[in-house]
Residue, then its C-alpha position, 0 to 999 in steps of 0.5 A: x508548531x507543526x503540520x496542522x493537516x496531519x494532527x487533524x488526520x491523526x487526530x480523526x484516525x483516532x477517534x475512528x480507531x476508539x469508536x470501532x466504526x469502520x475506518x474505510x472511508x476515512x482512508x479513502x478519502x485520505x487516498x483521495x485527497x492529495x494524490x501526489x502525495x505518495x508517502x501519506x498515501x502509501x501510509x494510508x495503504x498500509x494503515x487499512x491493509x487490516x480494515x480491508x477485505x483482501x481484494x479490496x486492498x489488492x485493488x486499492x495497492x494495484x491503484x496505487x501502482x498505476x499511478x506510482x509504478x516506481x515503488x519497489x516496496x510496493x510491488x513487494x508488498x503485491x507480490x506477497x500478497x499474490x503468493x499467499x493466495x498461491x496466484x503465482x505468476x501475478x506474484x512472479x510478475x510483482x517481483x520481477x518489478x522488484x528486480x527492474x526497480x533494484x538491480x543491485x538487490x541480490x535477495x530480490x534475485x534469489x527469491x523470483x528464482 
């Protein structure tokens, strides 16, 4: 019938998206769940980027690094993060991540230029 686990996420997503309370813990506790499980938890990343205060979700994204550091898009996802606070050399960095992780990338070259 399908992923029982995923409509109760989904399900609990929605009742706190309709009841405007705030959703970090939900996410957290998401995160923490299953931490193999890379793609529900990048999901969750990207789901309260907007419920997040700005460092808290660097913070969150840096986390998620430590533990899966092969992830090109999130390094991606860091380095612009850092660029728009104009934190340049942690972008820098960030981006060359991106670089090592896709060598056959030209556009990843052209934007660490």
């Amino acid at each position: 019938m399908g992923d029982v686990p995923a409509i109760k996420k989904l399900t609990t997503f929605i009742d706190f998206t309709l009841s405007n309370e705030p959703c970090s813990e939900y996410f957290d506790d998401l995160i923490v769940e299953d931490r193999t499980n890379y793609d529900s938890r990048k999901q969750a990343l990207t789901a309260f980027k907007a419920a997040y205060e700005w460092d808290d979700y660097v913070a969150k994204l840096n986390e998620y690094l430590k533990e899966n550091p092969n992830d090109a898009e999130a390094w991606l996802e860091l380095g612009d993060l850092y660029t728009e606070r104009g934190q340049y050399l942690r972008a820098l960095f960030c981006l060359e991540e991106v670089v090592m992780l896709t060598p056959d990338n030209d556009y990843y070259f052209l934007r660490l230029a």
